[in-house]
Each structure stands twice: as C-alpha cells, then as structure tokens.
N, C-alpha and C positions, 0 to 999 in steps of 0.2 A: 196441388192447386189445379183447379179446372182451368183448360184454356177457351174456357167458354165464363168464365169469370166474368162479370160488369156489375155496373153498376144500379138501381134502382133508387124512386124515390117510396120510402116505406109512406111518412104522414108525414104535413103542414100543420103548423099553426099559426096565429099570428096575433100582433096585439095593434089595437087604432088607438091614439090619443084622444080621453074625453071629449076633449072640444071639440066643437059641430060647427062650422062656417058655413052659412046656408047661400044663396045667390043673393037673396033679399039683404043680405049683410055686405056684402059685396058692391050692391048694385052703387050708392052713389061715391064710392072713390075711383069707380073703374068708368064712369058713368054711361054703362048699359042697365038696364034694366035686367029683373031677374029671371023673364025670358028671353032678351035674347042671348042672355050670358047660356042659358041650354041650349039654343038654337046652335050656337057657336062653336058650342063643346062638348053636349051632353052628358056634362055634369051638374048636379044638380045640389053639391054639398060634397064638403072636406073635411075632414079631420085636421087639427093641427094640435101640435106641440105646445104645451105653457111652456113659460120661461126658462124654468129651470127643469124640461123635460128634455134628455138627449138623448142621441142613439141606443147608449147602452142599456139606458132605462128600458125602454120600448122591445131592445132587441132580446134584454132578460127575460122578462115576463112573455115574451113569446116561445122562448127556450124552455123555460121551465112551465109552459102549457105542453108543451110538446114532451119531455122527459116523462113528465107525471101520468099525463095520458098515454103513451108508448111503454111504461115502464120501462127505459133503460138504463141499464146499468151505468152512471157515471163515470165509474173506474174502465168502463168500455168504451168509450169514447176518443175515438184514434184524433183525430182531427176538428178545429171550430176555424170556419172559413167566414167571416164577417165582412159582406159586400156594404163600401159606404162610403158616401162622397161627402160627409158632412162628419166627421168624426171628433169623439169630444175633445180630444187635442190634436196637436201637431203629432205630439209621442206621447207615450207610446201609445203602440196599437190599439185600438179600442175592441178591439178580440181579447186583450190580452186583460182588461177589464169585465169582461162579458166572463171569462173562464174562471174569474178568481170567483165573481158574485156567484156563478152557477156550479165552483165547488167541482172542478173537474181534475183528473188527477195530470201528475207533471211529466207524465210521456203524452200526455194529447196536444199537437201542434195546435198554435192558434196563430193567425194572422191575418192583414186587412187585405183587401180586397179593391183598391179605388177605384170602381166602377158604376154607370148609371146606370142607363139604361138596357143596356146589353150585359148588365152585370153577371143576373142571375144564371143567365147563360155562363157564361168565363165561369163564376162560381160552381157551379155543377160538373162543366167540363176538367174543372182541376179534381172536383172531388171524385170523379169517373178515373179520373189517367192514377190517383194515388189506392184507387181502389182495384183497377184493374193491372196494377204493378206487384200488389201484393204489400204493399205499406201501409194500408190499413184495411179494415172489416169495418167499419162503419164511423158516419160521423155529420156533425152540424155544418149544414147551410145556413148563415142568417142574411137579413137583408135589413137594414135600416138605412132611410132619410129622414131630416126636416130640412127639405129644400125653404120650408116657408120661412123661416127663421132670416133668410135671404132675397128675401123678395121685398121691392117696395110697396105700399100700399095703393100707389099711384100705376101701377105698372101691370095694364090690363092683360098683357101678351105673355103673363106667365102669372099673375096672383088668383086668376080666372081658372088655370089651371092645374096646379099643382097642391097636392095633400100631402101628410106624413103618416109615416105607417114604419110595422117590421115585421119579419116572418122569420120562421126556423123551419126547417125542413130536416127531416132526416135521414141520409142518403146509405144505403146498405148495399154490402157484397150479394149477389144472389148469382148462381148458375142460369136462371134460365133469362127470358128475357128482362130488358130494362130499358135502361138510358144508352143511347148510339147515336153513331154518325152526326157526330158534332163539326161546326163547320163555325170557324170564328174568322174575325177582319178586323181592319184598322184600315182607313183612311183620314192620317193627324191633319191634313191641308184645312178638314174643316171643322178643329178643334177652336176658333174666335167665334163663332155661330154659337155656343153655348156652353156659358161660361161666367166664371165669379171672376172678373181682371184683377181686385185687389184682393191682397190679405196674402202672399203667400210671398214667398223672398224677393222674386223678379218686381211685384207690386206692392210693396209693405203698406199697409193701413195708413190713413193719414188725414187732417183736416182736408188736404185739397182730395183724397182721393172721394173723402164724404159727400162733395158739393155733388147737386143732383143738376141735372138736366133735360129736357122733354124732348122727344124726338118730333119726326113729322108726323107720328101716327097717336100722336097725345101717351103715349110711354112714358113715364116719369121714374126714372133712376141715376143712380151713382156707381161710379165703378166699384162701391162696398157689394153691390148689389147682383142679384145672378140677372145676366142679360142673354136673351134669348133670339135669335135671325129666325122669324118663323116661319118667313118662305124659304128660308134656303134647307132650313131641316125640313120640312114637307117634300120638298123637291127632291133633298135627298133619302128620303125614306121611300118613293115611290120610283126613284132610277134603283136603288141600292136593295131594297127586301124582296122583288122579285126573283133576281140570283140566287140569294143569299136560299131561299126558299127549293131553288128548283136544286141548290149545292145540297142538300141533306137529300130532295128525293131522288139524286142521282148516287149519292153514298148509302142511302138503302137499297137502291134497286127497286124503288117504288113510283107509281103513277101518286096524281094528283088525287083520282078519286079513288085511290086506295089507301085515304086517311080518312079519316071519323072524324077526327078534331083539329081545329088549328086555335092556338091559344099566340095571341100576338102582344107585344107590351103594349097595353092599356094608355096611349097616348093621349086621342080627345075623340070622339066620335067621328067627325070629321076627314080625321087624317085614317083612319081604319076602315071608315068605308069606302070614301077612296081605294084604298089598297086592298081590300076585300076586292072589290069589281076587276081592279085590276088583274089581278091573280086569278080570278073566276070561281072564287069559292064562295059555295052555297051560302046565306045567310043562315043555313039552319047548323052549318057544320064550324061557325066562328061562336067562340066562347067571349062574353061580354060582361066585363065587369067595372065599372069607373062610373055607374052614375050617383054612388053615394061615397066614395072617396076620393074620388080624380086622380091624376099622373100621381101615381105615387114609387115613380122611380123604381128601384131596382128591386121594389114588391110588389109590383104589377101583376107579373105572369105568375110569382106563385101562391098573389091574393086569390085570382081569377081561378086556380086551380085547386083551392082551398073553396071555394064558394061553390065551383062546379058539382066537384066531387061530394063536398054535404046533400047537393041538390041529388044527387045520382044520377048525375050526365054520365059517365063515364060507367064503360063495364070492363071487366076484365079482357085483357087481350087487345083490347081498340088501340090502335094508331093514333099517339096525338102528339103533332107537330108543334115545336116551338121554336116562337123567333122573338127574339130581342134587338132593339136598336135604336144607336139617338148619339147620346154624349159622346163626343172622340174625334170626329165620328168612329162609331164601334159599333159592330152588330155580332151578334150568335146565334144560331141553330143546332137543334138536335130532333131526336125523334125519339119519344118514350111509349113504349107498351106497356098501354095502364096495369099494373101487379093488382094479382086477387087478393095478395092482402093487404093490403094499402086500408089505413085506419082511418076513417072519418071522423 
C-alpha cells in the first residue's frame, strides 16, 4: 500500500422530493410576504417530502443514480456511511435499509451517522480514516433529511428555511491527491439552540408535549416540533467558522488566497454573507447554492458541489475548502483537490 494513500471524492448525485414549496405558499402562515421571505433568506423555493416519503427513499434513488452512472461494482462496495438526523426508525439503522434496497454485498459496513449540519464533513472524514487505514478501497457517502416533516407551519424561524433533500457520494482510494486536513469540533453547551425536545426517551411524545405555543417573535410551535435560537446559531457560526477555517489552512500549510473555492453549508443567504465578509473571501471564489432548495442539512455542501461541478466551476487540481457547521454545536473542515476524474 502507498503511504501517500487517501482518500477522494470520485462523483455526487443526488435526488429532491417532487414537491415544490414556493415563498408565495408560505407567505400567509409565516406572514411575510414572498419577498421578504428572499430578502430574509435567499431562498426562493424548497423541496419537501410527501407523507410517506423517508430518508431511505430519497437516499436510494440517489445511490442508485450514482452506482448506475459510475458503473460500480456493487460487490465493491466496502462501506455505506448514511448521515441523518431524521431516520425512518429508532432501529435499526437506516443504512442498514438503504444497503438491502440497493443490493449491496454482506462484507460492506453500513451505519448511521447522526449528524446535521457538519454532517457531511464527520461523514467523509470517517470515510478518509477507513480508507486511509487500508479497510477499504472505496465506498458510499449518503446524506438524507426531512427536517420539514418537523416543522410547524406556524414557525417562521425555520419553515422559511429549511428543504429536504439526499445525496450519495462516492468516496475512493487514490495515491495522488484528494481529501485532507480535516479538522472536526464539538461544543454540546449549545446543543438546546437546535433541537426536536420531544420524541426521544428523555422526552417521550405526548398530548402535553403536542400543545403549541407562540413565542415573542410570533414563532408558533411545540416541543413535537424542531426549534431553532437563531441568534445564538448566527452568533455562533460567526465566533466558531472563522477558526474552524483558518484550522485546515494551517493543516495544509496553505494561505487564504491560495484556495479557488470555498463551499460552506448552505445555511440562508444572510448568515453566509455575513461570514463570507468576515473571512474576506472574494464573492467570486464562494460557491452558492440554496435559492431553489433551502438549508437542506447535511446535503448542502454536497448539493452545492454537485451543481458546481455540472456547471464546470471546478478544474482539475483547484483547492476547494470545505466547512460545515450548526447542530451540536458541530463543525468540520477539510480541503479537497478537485480529481481529474471526477464524473459529472
């Protein structure tokens, strides 16, 4: 084995739920209007889940876009990493669903991944440490949410923003460059900031947990419900991704403007240009993608990189920095050199 071994991302794909939620649909339960819900957020339309559409659905049919057009060998598939914080059950894993529908053989690990927004990060950095140990040759990233499924309709501070979505990535051994210098965190202190309080053992489901309530800022939810602090996550995304940013370009041994790209999790418009200015990167060198999906969680950064790379942002060799962060609080970093053969 090379001890120049790592990891790569070969191709993305990904699948959106039919449904189209436009702002103009939005506008009178949140009651903004359907500009200023853009103004707000710069999104302009979500995708969401039917009823009876879950993870595994969403996170199949993006797997098996990906399989088909990579042509890989199933019986090749060392690993199925499924990032997901909305999972069809308690148990088991919803990897462990995703591997039987997509027919994968019984030495490929599969397991979940309970992570947001910094998921995809955590996700990739485990599939770099099992591929750079020599435990596997290649294998699935997925990402699925339906945060909406959990939202009130009432509840302008997060229905305004959040879409569902899933992606598969597929992550391979290569000698020359790839994926490095990952750089992950936790700070739990500000895990009540964002968060579903009932439904899990400490808060079991319950008539009283149902009962809704309106805050001061006309918020309408129930502890069933996902509730969001969204100044205190703004605040901490703007003390917390500066670091978190300069910790990979001090583990590359790279400057600032010796990166091409910065791909950030797709939050709102808002909270990204904020922290674009902060950081002093160029608007021409941030990758932007949420105005026809919105926060779609822990498929953000590898929708944006799936859309990029169709467009032909990306050329071989280019430096492009990734940062993830939110739920946990958690954040990740790494830095990939775009592979020439990367399948669009």
């Amino acid at each position: 084995m090379s001890t120049d071994r790592r990891a790569t991302i070969a191709a993305i794909r990904s699948q959106l739920p039919a449904r189209v939620v436009t702002n103009a649909e939005l506008a009178p339960d949140v009651g903004w209007s359907a500009e200023e819900i853009f103004a707000k957020t710069g999104i302009a339309r979500r995708h969401v889940a039917g009823p009876d559409e879950c993870v595994s659905d969403l996170a199949t049919a993006a797997a098996e876009k990906l399989l088909r057009d990579t042509g890989t060998d199933r019986a090749r598939v060392d690993f199925l990493i499924l990032c997901t914080q909305t999972p069809d059950h308690l148990l088991p894993a919803t990897a462990c669903l995703v591997h039987a529908r997509l027919g994968l053989g019984s030495s490929c690990a599969a397991f979940d991944l309970n992570q947001g927004c910094s998921g995809y990060l955590y996700a990739l950095g485990v599939a770099s440490a099992l591929i750079r140990s020599g435990m596997a040759t290649q294998g699935l990233v997925l990402t699925g949410d339906t945060y909406t499924k959990f939202i009130n309709r009432q509840d302008r501070s997060v229905r305004t923003l959040f879409g569902d979505a899933a992606t598969a990535t597929l992550v391979r051994a290569t000698d020359g460059p790839g994926l490095d210098h990952f750089v992950l965190g936790t700070d739990g202190a500000g895990a009540r900031n964002l968060i579903i309080p009932a439904g899990g053992t400490r808060l079991p489901r319950s008539a009283a947990t149902a009962q809704t309530t309106t805050d001061a800022s006309g918020n309408t939810r129930s502890s069933d419900d996902l509730l969001m602090n969204g100044t205190q996550i703004f605040n901490f995304t703007l003390q917390r991704v500066p670091g978190l940013v300069a910790g990979v370009l001090a583990a590359a041994g790279r400057r600032p403007e010796e990166i091409d790209w910065f791909v950030f999790h797709q939050a709102n418009r808002f909270m990204l240009d904020h922290l674009r200015q902060k950081l002093g990167v160029p608007p021409e060198k941030m990758v932007w993608f949420l105005e026809n999906t919105g926060n779609t969680v822990s498929s953000t950064i590898p929708l944006a990189l799936e859309h990029a790379a169709a467009g032909g942002k990306f050329s071989p060799g280019q430096r492009v920095l990734l940062a993830g962060f939110g739920v946990g609080y958690s954040w990740g970093g790494a830095l990939l050199e775009w592979p020439a053969d990367y399948l669009p």
